[in-house]
C-alpha positions as CSV (number, residue, x, y, z in Angstrom):
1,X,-184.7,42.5,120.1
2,X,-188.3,42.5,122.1
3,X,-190.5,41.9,118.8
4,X,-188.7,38.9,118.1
5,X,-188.4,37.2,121.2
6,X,-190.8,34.5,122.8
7,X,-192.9,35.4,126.0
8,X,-190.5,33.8,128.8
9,X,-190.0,34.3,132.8
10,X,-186.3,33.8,133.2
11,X,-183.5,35.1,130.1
12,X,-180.0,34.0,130.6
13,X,-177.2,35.6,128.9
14,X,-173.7,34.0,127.9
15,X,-171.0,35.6,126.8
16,X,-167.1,35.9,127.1
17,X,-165.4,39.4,126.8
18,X,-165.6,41.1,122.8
19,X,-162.2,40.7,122.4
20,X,-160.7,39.0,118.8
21,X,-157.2,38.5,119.4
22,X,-156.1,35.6,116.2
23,X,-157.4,35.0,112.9
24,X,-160.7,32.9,113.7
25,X,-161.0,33.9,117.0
26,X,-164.7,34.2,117.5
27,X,-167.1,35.8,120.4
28,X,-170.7,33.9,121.0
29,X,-173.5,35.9,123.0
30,X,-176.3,33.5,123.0
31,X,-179.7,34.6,124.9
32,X,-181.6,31.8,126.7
33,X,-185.9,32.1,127.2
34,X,-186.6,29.9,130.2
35,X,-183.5,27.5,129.3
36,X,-184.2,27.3,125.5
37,X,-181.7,28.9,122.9
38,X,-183.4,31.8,121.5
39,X,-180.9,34.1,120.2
40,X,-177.6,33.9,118.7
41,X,-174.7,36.6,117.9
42,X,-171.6,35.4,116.4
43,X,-168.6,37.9,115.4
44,X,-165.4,35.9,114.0
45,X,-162.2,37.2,113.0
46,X,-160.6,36.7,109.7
47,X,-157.0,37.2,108.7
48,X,-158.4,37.5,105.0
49,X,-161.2,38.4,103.0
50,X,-161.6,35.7,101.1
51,X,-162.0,33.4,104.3
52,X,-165.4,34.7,104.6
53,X,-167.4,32.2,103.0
54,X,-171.8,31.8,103.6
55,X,-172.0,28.7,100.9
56,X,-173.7,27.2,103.9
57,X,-175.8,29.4,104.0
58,X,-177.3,28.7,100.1
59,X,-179.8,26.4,100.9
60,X,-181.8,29.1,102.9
61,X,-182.0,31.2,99.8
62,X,-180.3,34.3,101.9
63,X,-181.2,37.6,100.0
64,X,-178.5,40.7,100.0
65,X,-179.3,43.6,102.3
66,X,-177.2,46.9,103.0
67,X,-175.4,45.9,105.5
68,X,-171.6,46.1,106.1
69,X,-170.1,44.8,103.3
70,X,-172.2,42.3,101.9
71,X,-174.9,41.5,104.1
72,X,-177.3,38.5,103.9
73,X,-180.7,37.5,105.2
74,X,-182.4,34.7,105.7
75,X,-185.9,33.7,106.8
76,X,-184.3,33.5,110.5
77,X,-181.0,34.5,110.9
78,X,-178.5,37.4,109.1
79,X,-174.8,38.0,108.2
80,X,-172.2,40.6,107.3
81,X,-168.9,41.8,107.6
82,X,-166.9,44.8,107.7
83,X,-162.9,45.5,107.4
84,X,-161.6,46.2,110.4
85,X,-157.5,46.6,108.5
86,X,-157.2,45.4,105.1
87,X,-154.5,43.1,104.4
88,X,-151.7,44.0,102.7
89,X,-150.8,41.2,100.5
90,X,-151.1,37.4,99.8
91,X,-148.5,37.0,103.1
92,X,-149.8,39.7,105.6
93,X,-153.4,39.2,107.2
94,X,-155.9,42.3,107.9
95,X,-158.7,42.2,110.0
96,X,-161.5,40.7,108.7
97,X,-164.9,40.8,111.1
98,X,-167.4,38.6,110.2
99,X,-170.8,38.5,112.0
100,X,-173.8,36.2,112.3
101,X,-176.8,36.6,113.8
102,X,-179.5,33.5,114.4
103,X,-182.9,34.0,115.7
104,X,-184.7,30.5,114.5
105,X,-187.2,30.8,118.1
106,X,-188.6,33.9,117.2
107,X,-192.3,32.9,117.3
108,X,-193.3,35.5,114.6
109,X,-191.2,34.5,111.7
110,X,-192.4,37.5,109.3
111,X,-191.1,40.0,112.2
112,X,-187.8,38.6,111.5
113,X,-187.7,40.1,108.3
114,X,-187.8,43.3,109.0
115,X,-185.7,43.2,113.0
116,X,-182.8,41.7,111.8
117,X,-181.4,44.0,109.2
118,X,-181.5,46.7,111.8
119,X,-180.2,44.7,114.6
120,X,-177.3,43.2,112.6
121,X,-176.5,47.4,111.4
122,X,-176.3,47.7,115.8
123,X,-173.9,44.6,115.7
124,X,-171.5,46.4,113.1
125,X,-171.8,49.4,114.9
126,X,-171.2,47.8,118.2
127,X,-168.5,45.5,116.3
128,X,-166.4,48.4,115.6
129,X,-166.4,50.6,118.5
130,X,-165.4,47.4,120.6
131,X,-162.4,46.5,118.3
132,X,-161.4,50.1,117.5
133,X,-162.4,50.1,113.6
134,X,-162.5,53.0,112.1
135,X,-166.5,53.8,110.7
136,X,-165.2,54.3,107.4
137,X,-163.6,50.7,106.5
138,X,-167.1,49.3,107.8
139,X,-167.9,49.0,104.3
């Protein structure tokens, strides 16, 4: 995460325990630079696939990247996701991971570009070691 991360004297972390117990629980890990957000990790979970929706995400003109499932980028943030259990019909939820990373202070933008694709592959791999997903329904 160095490259993309302002000079600073003091980083804060804040986090709770990566634990996703019900459909839509999320975690946040947000690092601070001298008391100003710098850095944002998101990882929600989803009960079903199609629950996983970016349409937010359109006016940034995200491009794919191979990532997860279907990951995106963005000039300053990324996303993905990864099956943790498929469901097994209309009426019985999986486990659906969905993660988003945000890096808007990075001071060089065009770093971003080529950092984040990487560090959102660690996230997945973190992602499913933490929750006990097997490697193989990653994608």
């Amino acid at each position: 995460m160095s490259p993309i991360l302002p000079a600073g004297d003091k980083a804060a972390v804040y986090h709770r325990p990566f634990v996703l117990v019900d459909d839509l629980d999320s975690v946040t890990c947000s690092l601070d630079i001298d008391g100003a957000p710098t850095f944002l990790a998101i990882a929600t979970l989803r009960g079903f696939e199609d629950q996983i929706d970016w349409t937010s995400m359109d006016k940034a003109k995200p491009q794919p990247i191979d990532v997860g499932k279907k990951g995106i980028l963005w000039d300053i943030g990324a996303a993905t996701y990864f099956t943790c259990e498929p469901s097994r019909g209309p009426n019985s939820p999986g486990k659906y991971i969905d993660l988003f990373v945000n890096a808007g202070s990075a001071p060089d933008k065009g770093k971003l570009q080529r950092v984040l694709p990487a560090l959102l592959k660690q996230f997945v791999t973190f992602a499913q070691r933490e929750l006990k997903c097997a490697a193989s329904n990653g994608n």
